[in-house]
Structures are given as structure tokens and as C-alpha cells.
ZABA-613863 format. One line per 3 residues: for each residue x, y, z of C-alpha. Coordinates in pm, 1 decimal. Example, Ala and Ser with C-alpha at 12.3 -4.5 7.8 and 13.67 -1.06 7.14 Angstrom:
ZABA-613863
1230.0,-450.0,780.0; 1367.0,-106.0,714.0
//
This chain:
ZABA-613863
209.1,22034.5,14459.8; 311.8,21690.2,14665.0; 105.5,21437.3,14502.2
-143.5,21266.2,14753.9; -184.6,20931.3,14795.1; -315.0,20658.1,15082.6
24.4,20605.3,15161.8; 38.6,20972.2,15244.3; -234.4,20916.5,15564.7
0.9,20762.2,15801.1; -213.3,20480.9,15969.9; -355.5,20392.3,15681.9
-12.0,20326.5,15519.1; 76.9,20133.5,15813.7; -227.9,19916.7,15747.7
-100.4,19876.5,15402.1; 199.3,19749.0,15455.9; 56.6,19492.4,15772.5
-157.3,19368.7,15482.8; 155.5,19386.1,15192.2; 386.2,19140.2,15444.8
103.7,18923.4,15508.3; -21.6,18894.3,15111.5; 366.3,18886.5,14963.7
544.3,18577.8,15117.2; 895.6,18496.1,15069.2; 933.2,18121.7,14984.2
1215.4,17956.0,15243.3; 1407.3,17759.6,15051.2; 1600.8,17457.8,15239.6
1916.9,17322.9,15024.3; 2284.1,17238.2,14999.2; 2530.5,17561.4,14974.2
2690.3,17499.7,14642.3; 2490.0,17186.8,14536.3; 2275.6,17175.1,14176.0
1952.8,17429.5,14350.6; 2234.4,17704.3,14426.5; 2269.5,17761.7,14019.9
1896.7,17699.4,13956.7; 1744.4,17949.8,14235.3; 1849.6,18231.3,14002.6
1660.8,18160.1,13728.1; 1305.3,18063.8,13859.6; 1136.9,18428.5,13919.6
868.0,18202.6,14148.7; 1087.7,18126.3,14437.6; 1131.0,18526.1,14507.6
786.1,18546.5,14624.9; 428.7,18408.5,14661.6; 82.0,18610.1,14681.5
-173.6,18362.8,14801.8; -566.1,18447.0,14763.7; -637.3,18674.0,15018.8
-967.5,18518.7,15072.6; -813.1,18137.3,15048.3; -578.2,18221.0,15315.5
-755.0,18024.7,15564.8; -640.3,17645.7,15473.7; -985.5,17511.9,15502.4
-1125.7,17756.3,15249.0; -812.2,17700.2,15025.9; -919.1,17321.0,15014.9
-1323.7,17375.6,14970.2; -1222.0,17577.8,14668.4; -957.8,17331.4,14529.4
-1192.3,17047.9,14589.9; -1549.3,17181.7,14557.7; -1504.2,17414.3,14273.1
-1163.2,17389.0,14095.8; -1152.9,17052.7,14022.0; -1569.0,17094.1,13916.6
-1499.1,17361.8,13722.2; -1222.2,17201.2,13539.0; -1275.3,16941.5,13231.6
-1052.8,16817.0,12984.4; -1105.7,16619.4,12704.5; -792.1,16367.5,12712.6
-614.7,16276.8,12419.0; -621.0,15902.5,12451.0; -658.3,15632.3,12763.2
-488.9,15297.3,12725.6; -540.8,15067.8,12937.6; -215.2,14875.7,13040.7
-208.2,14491.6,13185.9; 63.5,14435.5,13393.4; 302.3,14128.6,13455.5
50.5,13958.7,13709.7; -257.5,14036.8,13497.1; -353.3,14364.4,13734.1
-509.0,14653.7,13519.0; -323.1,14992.0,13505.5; -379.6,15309.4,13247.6
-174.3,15590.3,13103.1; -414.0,15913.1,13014.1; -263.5,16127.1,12769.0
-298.2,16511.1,12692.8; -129.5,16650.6,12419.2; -34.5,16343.5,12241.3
21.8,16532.3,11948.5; 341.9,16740.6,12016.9; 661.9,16609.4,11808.4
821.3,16292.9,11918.0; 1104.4,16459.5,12054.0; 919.9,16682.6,12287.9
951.1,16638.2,12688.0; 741.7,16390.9,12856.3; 615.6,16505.9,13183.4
488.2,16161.5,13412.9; 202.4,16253.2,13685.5; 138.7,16047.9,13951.0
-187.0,16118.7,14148.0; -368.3,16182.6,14499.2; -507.2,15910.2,14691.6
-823.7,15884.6,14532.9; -686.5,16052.7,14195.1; -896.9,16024.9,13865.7
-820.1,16141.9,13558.3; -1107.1,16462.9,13628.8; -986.2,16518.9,13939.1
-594.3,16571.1,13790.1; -738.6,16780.7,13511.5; -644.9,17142.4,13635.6
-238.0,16979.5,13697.6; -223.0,16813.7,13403.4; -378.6,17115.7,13164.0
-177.5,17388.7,13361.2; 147.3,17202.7,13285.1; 82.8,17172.6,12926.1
-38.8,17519.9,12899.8; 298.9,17641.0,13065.8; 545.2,17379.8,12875.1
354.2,17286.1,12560.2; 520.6,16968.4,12650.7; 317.3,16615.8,12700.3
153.9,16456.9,12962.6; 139.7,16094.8,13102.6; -86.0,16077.7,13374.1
-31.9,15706.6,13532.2; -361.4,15608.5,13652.3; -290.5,15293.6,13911.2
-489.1,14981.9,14014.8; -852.1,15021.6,14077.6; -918.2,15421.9,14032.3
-1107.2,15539.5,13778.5; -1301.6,15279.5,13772.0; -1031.9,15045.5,13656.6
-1145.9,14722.4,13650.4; -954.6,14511.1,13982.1; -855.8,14245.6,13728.5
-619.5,14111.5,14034.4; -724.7,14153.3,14386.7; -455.1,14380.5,14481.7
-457.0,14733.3,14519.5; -203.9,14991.8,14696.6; -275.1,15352.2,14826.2
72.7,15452.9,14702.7; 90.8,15251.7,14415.3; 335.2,15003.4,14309.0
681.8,15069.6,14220.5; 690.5,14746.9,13960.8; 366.6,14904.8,13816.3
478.9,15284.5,13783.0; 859.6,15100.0,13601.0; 581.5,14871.6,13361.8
400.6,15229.5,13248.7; 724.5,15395.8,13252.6; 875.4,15131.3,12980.7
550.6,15171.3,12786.9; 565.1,15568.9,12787.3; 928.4,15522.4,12641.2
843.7,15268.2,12393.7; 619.6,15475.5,12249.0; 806.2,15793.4,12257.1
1139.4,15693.9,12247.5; 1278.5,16042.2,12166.0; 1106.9,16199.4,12427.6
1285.8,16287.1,12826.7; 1105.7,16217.8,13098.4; 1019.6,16423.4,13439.5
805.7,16351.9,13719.5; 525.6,16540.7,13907.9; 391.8,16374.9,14186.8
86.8,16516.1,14412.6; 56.9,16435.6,14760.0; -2.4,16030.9,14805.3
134.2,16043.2,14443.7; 446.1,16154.5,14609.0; 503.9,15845.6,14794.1
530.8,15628.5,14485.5; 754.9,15906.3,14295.0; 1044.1,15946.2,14610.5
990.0,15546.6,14600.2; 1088.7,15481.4,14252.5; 1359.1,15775.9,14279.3
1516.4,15606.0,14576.4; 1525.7,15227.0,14452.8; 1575.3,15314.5,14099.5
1884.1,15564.5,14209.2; 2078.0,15657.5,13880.0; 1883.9,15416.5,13690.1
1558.7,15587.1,13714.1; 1429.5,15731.0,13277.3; 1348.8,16090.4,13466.1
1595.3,16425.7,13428.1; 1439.7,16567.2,13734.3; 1097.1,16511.1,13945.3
854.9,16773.7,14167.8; 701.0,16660.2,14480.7; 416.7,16883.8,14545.8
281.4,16824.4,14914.3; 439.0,16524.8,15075.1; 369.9,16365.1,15382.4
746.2,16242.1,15384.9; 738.4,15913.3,15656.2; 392.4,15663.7,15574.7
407.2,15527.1,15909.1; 388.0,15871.9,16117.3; 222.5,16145.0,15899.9
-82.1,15988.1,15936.3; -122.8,16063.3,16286.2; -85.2,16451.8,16177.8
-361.0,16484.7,15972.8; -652.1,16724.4,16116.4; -901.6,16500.2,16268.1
-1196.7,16597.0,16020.2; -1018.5,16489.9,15679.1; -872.8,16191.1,15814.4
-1248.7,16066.3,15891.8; -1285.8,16212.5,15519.3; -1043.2,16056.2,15368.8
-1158.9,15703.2,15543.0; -1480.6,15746.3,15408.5; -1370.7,15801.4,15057.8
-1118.6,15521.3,15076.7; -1439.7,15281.6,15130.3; -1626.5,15427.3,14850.0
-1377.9,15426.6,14634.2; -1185.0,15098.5,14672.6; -1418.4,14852.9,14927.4
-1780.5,14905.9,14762.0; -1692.6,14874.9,14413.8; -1474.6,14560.4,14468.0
-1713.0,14394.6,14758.6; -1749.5,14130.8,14611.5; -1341.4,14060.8,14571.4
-1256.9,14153.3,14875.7; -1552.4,13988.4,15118.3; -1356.3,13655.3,15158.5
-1072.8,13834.6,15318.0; -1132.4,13909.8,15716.9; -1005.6,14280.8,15722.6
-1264.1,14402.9,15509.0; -1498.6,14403.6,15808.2; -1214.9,14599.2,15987.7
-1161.1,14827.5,15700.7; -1508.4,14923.1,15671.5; -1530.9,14981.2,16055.1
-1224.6,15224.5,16030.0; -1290.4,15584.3,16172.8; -981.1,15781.8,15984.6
-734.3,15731.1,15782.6; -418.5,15628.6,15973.4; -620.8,15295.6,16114.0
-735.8,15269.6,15759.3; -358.9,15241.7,15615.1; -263.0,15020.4,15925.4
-528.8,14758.5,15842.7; -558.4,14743.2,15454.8; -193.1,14579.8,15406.8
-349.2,14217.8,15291.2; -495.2,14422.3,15011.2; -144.7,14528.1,14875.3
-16.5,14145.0,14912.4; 154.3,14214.3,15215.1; 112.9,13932.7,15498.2
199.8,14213.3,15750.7; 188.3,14595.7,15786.8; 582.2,14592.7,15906.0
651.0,14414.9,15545.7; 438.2,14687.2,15375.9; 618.8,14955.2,15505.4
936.9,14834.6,15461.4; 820.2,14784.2,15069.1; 620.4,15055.2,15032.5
757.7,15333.4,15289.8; 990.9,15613.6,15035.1; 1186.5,15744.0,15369.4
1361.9,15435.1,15388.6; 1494.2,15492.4,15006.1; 1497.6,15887.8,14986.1
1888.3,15946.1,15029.0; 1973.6,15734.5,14759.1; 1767.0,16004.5,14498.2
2046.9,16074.0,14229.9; 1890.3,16337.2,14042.1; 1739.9,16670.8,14121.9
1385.9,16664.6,14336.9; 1190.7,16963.4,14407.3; 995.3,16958.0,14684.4
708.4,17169.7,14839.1; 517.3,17249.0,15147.7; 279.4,17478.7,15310.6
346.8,17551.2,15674.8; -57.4,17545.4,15710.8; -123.3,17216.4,15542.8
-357.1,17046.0,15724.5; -350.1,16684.9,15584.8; 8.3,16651.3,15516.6
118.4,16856.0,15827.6; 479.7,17076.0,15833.2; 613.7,16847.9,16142.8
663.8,16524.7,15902.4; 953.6,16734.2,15723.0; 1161.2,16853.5,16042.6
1308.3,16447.7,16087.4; 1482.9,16469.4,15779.9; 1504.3,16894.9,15690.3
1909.9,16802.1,15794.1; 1948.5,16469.9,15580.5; 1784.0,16670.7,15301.9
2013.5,16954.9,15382.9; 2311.4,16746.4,15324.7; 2174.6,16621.6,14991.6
2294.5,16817.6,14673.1; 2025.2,16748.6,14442.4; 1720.0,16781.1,14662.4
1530.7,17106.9,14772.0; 1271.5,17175.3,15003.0; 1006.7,17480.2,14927.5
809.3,17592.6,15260.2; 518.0,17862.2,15228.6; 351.0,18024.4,15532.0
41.0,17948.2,15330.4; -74.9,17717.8,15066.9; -257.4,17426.9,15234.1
-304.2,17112.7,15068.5; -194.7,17098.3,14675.9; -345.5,17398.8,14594.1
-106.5,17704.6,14680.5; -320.0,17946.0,14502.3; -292.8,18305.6,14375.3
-484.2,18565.4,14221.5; -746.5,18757.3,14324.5; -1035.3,18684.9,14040.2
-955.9,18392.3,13892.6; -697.5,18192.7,14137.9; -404.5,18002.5,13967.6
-141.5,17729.3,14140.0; 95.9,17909.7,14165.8; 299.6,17577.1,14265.3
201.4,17390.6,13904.6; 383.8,17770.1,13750.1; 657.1,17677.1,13993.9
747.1,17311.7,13846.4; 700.8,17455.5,13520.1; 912.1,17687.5,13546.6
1162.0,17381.9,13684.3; 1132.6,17152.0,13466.0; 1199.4,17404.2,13159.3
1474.4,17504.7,13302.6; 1661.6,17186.3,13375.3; 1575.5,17094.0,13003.2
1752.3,17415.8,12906.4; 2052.2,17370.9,13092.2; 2091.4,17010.1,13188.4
2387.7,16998.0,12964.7; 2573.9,17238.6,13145.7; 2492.0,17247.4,13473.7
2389.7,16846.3,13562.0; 2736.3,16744.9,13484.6; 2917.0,16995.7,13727.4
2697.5,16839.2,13989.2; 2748.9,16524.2,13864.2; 2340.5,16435.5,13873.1
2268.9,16380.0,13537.3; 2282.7,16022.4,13392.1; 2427.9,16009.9,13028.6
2454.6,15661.7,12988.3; 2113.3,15562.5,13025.7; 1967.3,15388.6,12689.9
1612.4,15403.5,12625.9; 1415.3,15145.2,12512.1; 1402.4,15011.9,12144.3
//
């Protein structure tokens, strides 16, 4: 007797397979034929498909749950917090989670979201210890967190000479350890920063850029309307109310506080980063103006339906990055903002399995792959 199934009844099996296509996508994967990804593609099972939520498909509803009840529902106890004083006196921290692990174990350095706190990083920074065992450095920059603003200076991105200052202090104390970077969305911009004026000499084996805006002077002016007012508004509650009282001498704080979204936000706020001007900001701060010279290998991802950093701000440089042996760009048809999640119960990132998955592999294999590619720094010293 022919066993019966729904896929017997022909419409419905049609209907089946609409709704298989649309649930299963197929990550497109933009890199060099025959650079360092072509070997590495193999061996991450992630990159041969993606099942988002069905009921997070909508990009909105993907961000209301990554917001309004992931990062709620997540808490962490951390390890340890130190607070770090940098060269001009500013205050910067380094949260740890799983301090413990052997000396020798892999390091992996997260730099935050605009607003980032160490609660609002918890589900990124657990998920990646629960998938590597490995530690975590989350680099918490001026004035978030409730940092005190021991300097009046503060920087949406962060600061380069900050991130190198925590960087030296994460290898002094675990000298043994290698080092890889996960940035997330703003957090990006100060990663591909470093990478691309630190070239070779940068301390990380490979870095993950999870949601970039790419360009700081366009991408801006992508963002859907309603989180850019968003986004303003937190921007003032977060860095102008706290600080009033540091930053009510200076004339743009009336301008910053009268700001309607987020791109005339970033235009204006420049005298708060120490810049005199917004052209000498971006030329500082920008990372497209540093990207090509990234020497080792940078994963990046995107969803086509990410609403805040939008698809368009890849397609200027999809060719440069094309040309570019140890960089990689992931696009998904869904996945909105930082969250690209899956499951039907219980949603997971699928994107934080992804980088996982990368990092442990390049620790594997960096031996023998990096230096066919020629992307892997042996003559590095750490710090004593």
C-alpha cells in the first residue's frame, strides 16, 4: 500500500515547498576565487543555509524581539569589570566572562552597538562562550554604562587609541592567550578602523563584523525614518543628560538636543569627539577610508532587510571587497538588524553560531592554511 502523506495532495505539496524556499535561505557569499574564504567555506556547515523565525520574518518584529525581549530576558553575571584610565585621563572598562578558562585559551574582543552596555551585549557575549568555551573581553568605551566622563570627550564609534590601550591591557594580562574580534553594528566601525590602520600589526588572528553600515558619512541617510528618530532620542539620554552639566558650555549641545534623527545627530556632535570639524572627524574616524589595507581574514554579514544599516551601503565597495583575499561578505534575504534569528520555540542567532563556528576554525587551522594565503602574522610579539 503507497504510503500517504501531505506531500501526496498535490496543492498542498506545492504550498509546502512555496513555504520550504521561503523558510530555508541560501546564504550568498561574496569573496575572492582562490583567496583564504575559498578553503574555509567547506568547513562551516552555517553558510549552506539559514532558517529564520517564521514569525520574525518581518524585520520590525525581528528587532522588537531582539530588543524588547531578548536582551530582557537575558542576564549574566560577569566575571569581573575593571575599569581602565586611559593616556588622557578618559575612563574606559573591559567586562569579562569566563575569566577562568586556562591562560592559554583564545581571547575573543567584543566591541558594542551604539548605545551598548554590558546587559544589553549579554546574549553575544554568553552565546560565544557557550559555543567556544573560550573568553570574553567585552571593551566597554567612554561614557556607556554609566562610565564616569572623566574627560569631556566621547565618540559614537569609539576611539582607535582607546580600543589599542584595552587591547595592550587584555594581552598583559593574558599573555598566552590569541586574540579575535567581534564587532556589532556601530561596534563595527571601530573594529574595520583598527583593522585598517593597524594592517599586519593589529594582536587579532581574524575578526567578524556582524551588521555594518560600511561608509559613516552616507549610511546614515539609509536608515528607516522611525529608528533614526529612535536612535536620536537614545543618543540624548544616554550621552547629553547624564553629562549636562560637562557638556552645557559647549554651543552644539543646544543643536544636539534639537536633533530629529540620527544622521543630523552624527553631523553635529563632532566637538564632542575633539574634532574642530565634522570633515576632520570623518577622515579620523570614517573605517572606509582604511578598509583595503585589512591584512587578516574579516567576516562580514548582512541582511538584505536590515532596516538601520540598509543593504545599499555595501554595493560601493561589494567589487573592492571582491578583489580582497582575506575579506568575505555574508548577505541573507532576512535577518534584520543583529539578530538573524532561528528556531521556532526558543529563537537562537544563528549569526553568533556562525562566528563561532569561524573563529574555531581559523584557530584549528591557522597554521596551515594562513600561511598559503600569506594573512597570518608570525612575527608579532606580545606584550611582556
Amino acid at each position: 500500500m503507497k504510503e500517504w502523506s501531505l506531500r501526496s495532495v498535490p496543492l498542498v505539496n506545492t504550498s509546502l515547498q512555496q513555504l520550504e524556499a521561503q523558510w530555508v535561505i541560501k546564504p550568498q557569499l561574496y569573496y575572492q576565487r582562490g583567496g583564504y574564504f575559498e578553503d574555509v567555506i567547506p568547513y562551516l556547515p552555517e553558510l549552506k543555509s539559514y532558517r529564520p523565525t517564521p514569525w520574525l520574518m518581518n524585520h520590525h518584529a525581528h528587532i522588537v524581539y531582539l530588543d524588547k525581549i531578548r536582551k530582557l530576558q537575558k542576564s549574566i553575571q560577569y566575571d569581573l569589570i575593571e575599569t581602565l584610565t586611559m593616556a588622557d585621563g578618559g575612563t574606559t572598562a573591559v567586562a569579562w566572562y569566563g575569566l577562568n578558562a586556562p591562560p592559554e585559551t583564545p581571547t575573543i574582543v567584543v566591541l558594542h552597538t551604539i548605545t551598548g552596555t554590558t546587559a544589553s551585549m549579554a546574549e553575544l557575549v554568553d552565546e560565544l562562550h557557550q559555543y567556544t568555551k573560550w573568553r570574553i573581553a567585552l571593551c566597554l568605551r567612554r561614557g556607556h554604562d554609566g562610565l564616569a566622563l572623566t574627560v569631556p570627550k566621547i565618540n559614537l564609534f569609539g576611539s582607535t587609541e582607546d580600543l589599542t590601550e584595552q587591547l595592550q591591557h587584555i594581552q598583559q594580562k593574558f599573555p598566552e592567550s590569541d586574540l579575535y574580534a567581534a564587532g556589532s553594528s556601530a561596534g563595527t566601525g571601530l573594529l574595520v578602523r583598527h583593522l585598517g590602520e593597524q594592517g599586519a600589526a593589529t594582536p587579532f588572528k581574524a575578526a567578524f563584523a556582524l551588521s555594518p553600515g560600511y561608509n559613516t558619512e552616507t549610511g546614515f541617510d539609509l536608515i528607516h525614518s522611525f529608528y533614526s528618530r529612535l536612535m536620536a532620542q537614545k543618543l540624548k539620554e544616554k550621552f547629553l543628560d547624564p553629562y549636562h552639566s560637562v557638556w552645557q558650555k559647549l554651543p552644539v549641545a543646544f543643536d544636539l538636543y534639537q536633533a530629529k534623527n540620527l544622521a543630523t545627530f552624527e553631523r553635529k556632535y563632532f566637538p564632542l569627539a575633539g574634532y574642530k570639524d565634522y570633515k576632520s572627524y570623518c577622515e579620523a574616524t570614517n573605517p572606509i577610508y582604511v578598509f583595503e589595507n585589512i591584512k587578516i581574514p574579516l567576516m562580514i554579514l548582512n541582511a538584505e532587510d536590515d532596516p538601520i544599516c540598509h543593504i545599499q551601503n555595501l554595493m560601493p565597495y561589494k567589487n573592492t571587497i571582491l578583489g580582497m583575499p582575506n575579506l568575505m561578505v555574508i548577505t541573507t534575504r532576512y535577518g534584520s538588524h543583529c539578530g538573524f534569528y532561528e528556531g521556532l520555540t526558543q529563537p537562537k542567532s544563528w549569526a553568533h553560531r556562525l562566528m563561532s563556528s569561524f573563529f574555531m576554525h581559523h584557530q584549528h587551522q591557522q597554521k596551515d592554511v594562513f600561511e598559503k594565503y600569506n594573512v597570518m602574522r608570525t612575527d608579532i610579539k606580545k606584550p611582556a
